[in-house]
N, C-alpha and C positions, 0 to 999 in steps of 0.2 A: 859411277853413274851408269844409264842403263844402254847399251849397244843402241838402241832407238833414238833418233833425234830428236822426237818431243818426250816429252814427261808424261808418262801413264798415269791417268788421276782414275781411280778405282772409284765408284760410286752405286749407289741402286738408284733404281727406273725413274721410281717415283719424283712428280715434281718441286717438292722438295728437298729431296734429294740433289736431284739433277742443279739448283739451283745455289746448293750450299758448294759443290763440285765448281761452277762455272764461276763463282766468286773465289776462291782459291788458284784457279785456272787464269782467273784475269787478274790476280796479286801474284802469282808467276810470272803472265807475262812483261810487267811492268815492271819486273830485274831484271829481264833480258831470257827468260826459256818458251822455249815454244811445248805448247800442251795438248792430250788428246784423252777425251773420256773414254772411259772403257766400262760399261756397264755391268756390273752382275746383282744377278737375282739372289735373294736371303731367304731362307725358310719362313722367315715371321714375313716378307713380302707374298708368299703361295695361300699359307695358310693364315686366311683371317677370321677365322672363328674360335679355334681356339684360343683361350683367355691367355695370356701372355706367360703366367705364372704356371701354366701347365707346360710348358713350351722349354722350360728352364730359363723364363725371363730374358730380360730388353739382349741376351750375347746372343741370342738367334738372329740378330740384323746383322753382327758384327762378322759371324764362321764365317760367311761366306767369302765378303772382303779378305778375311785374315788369309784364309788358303789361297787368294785369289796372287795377296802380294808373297804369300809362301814359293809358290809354284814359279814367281816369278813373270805372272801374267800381266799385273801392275806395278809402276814403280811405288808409289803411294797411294794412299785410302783417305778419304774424309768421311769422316763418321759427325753425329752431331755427339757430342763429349757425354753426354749425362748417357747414354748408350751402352756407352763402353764398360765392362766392368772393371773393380779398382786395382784386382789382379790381376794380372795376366803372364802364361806360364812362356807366349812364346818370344821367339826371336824378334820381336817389332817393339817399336817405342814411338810413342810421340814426340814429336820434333817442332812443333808447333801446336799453341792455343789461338784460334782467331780474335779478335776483338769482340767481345759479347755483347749480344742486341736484348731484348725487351727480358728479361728473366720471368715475367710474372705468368702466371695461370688465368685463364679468362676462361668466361662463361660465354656459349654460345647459343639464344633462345630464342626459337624462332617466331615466338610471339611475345618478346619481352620477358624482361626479368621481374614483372610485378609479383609476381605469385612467393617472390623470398619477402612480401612484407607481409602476409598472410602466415600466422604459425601454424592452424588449424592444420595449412592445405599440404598433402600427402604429396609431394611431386616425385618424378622421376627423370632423374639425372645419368648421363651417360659416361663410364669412364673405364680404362680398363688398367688403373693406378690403381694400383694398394692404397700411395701416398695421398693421392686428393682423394679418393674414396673414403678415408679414414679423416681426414680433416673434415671435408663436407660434412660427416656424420656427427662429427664433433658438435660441429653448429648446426648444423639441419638433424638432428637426430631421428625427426618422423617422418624423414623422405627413402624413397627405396633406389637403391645405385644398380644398376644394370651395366653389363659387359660391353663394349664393344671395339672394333679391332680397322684396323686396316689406313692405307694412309691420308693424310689430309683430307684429300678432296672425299675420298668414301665416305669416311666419317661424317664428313657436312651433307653430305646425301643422306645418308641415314638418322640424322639429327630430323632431314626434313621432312624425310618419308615415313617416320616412327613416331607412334605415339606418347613421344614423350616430350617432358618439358624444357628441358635441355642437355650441352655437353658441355665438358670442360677439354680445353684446348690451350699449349703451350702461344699464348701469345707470340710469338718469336716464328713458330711455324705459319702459324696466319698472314703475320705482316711480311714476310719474306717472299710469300708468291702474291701479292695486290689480293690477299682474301681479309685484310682487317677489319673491313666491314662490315664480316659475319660477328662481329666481337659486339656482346650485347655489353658487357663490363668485366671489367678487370677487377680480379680477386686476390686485391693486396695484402688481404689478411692471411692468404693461405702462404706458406713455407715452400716454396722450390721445388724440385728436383736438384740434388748435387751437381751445380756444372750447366744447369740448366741455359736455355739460349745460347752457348758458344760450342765453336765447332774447333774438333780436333784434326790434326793431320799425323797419320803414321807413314813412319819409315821402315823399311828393315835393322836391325842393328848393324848389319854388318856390310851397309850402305855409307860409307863416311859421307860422302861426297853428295848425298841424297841429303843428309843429316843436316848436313849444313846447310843447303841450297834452299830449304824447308824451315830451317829454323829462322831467319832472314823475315818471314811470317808473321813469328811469335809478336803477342801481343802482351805486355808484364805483367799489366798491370789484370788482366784477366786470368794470366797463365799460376799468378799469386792465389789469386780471390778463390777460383776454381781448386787449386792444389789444397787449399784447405779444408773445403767442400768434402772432397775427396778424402783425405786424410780423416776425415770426423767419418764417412759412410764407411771405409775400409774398416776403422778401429769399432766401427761397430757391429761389425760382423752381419751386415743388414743386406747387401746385393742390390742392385737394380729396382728389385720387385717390393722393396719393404714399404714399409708408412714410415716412411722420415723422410725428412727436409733437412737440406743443408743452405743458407744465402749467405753470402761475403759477398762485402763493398767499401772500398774505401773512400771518404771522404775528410779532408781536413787533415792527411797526413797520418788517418786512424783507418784502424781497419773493425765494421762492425760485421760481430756475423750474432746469428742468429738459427736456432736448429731446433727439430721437431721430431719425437718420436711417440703414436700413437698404435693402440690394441685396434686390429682390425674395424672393430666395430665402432671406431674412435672415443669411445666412454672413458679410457685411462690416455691421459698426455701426461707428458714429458717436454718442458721447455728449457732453451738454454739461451742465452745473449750475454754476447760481451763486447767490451769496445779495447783494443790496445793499439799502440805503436804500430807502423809498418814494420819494423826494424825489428820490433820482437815476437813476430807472428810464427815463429818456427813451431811452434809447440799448441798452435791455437786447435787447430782439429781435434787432434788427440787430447787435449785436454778437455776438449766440450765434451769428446765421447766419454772420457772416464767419468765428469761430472753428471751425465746423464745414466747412462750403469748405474752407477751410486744413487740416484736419485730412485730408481727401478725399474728402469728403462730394458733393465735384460728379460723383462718378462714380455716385454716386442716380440724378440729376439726368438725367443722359445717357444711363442705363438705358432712364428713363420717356418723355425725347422720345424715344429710337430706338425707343420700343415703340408 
């Protein structure tokens, strides 16, 4: 454990950030450690204008953290999980899934959502996902997606102050700092993000003592649903930045997941759903991914490297 008497929680500025940080902070200290945030700044925090995907996608939040507990500066990081990429080469592990809050995607409009009952009408949508940019299109195909960047609170400023119709927004980031209210409707038909709503906690590997004190966190039955998630975006060779959805949830002693892989411009999908056991989910990711490949889904795939 670390010479320090509290436990270095590694986080960025931002207020949800700070907010995912201070809920890990206070499920610390209610096993007995004392805790202190130690702030660091990430590239994708400086630069908000570039589009994410130019940037080498959602690990630009992550270097910073990563070298922070390399170096030794933190003892642990909380990232929000679907951030994270599904490899990773260095020395840290997650040692904890928190318990996963709202997973869904919402629409944020600041004059109402009527204008999606109108087909005619041409609107413009904020987002700077591959993934919901590519669903949206699927169903709104005559609407035009514009980029945009930076954390919660900017983005809902810029929703306000732009002329546009609306944004789409991780339900889970809204309702976590008292911003719910900007939520004009929740878009249950769209697919996730892999991992989406729950938040990860790294360790060093070669922290035992960290490992364990962190694991004590772990949440199962999320740490399950998520590991699946994951397993289907890994085997799909898709990264952060792709148009796919992965959702797992169990209910009734079954696990159903559900996955998504669309061409940028959402015109060709790829679906996959299935329901099994808890007990025989070992192989559930990886098998959605083969059956999705198969289906043709590697032409996603081949979009996103050639792009």
């Amino acid at each position: 454990m670390s010479k320090h008497s509290a436990i270095r929680i590694g986080t960025r500025k931002s207020q949800l950030a700070t907010w995912q940080a201070r809920q890990v902070a206070r499920k610390l200290r209610e096993i007995g450690h004392e805790t202190e945030l130690i702030f660091v700044t990430s590239e994708g925090d400086i630069d908000l204008t570039t589009p994410l995907t130019e940037m080498g996608g959602k690990g630009v939040f992550t270097k910073a953290l990563d070298n922070a507990q390399l170096n030794g500066e933190v003892d642990i990081a909380v990232h929000s999980f679907k951030d994270l990429p599904t490899e990773n080469p260095l020395p840290l592990k997650v040692a904890a899934v928190m318990e996963r809050a709202d997973p869904r995607d919402s629409l944020v409009a600041p004059g109402g959502p009527g204008f999606l009952s109108d087909s005619d009408y041409r609107a413009t949508i904020a987002t700077s996902s591959n993934r919901r940019r590519a669903q949206w299109l699927h169903r709104y195909p005559n609407h035009e997606i514009v980029n945009i960047r930076g954390n919660v609170n900017t983005r809902l400023e810029k929703v306000e102050t732009n002329d546009w119709d609306g944004a789409i927004f991780a339900a889970a980031g809204l309702q976590r700092i008292d911003l719910g209210h900007h939520i004009s409707g929740y878009l249950d038909w769209m697919v996730p993000a892999a991992a989406q709503g729950a938040m990860a906690v790294m360790v060093r590997e070669d922290d035992g003592e960290m490992d364990e004190i962190v694991a004590q966190l772990n949440h199962d039955d999320t740490a399950l649903c998520t590991g699946i998630e994951r397993d289907f975006l890994h085997d799909m060779e898709a990264g952060c930045s792709a148009p796919v959805g992965a959702y797992a949830f169990i209910e009734e002693e079954n696990v159903h997941f559900k996955a998504v892989a669309l061409t940028l411009d959402g015109r060709e999908r790829y679906d996959c759903e299935e329901r099994v056991p808890v007990s025989e989910t070992g192989e559930l990711g990886h098998a959605a991914a083969r059956t999705l490949l198969s289906k043709g889904a590697d032409t996603v795939i081949d979009e996103m490297k050639s792009d």
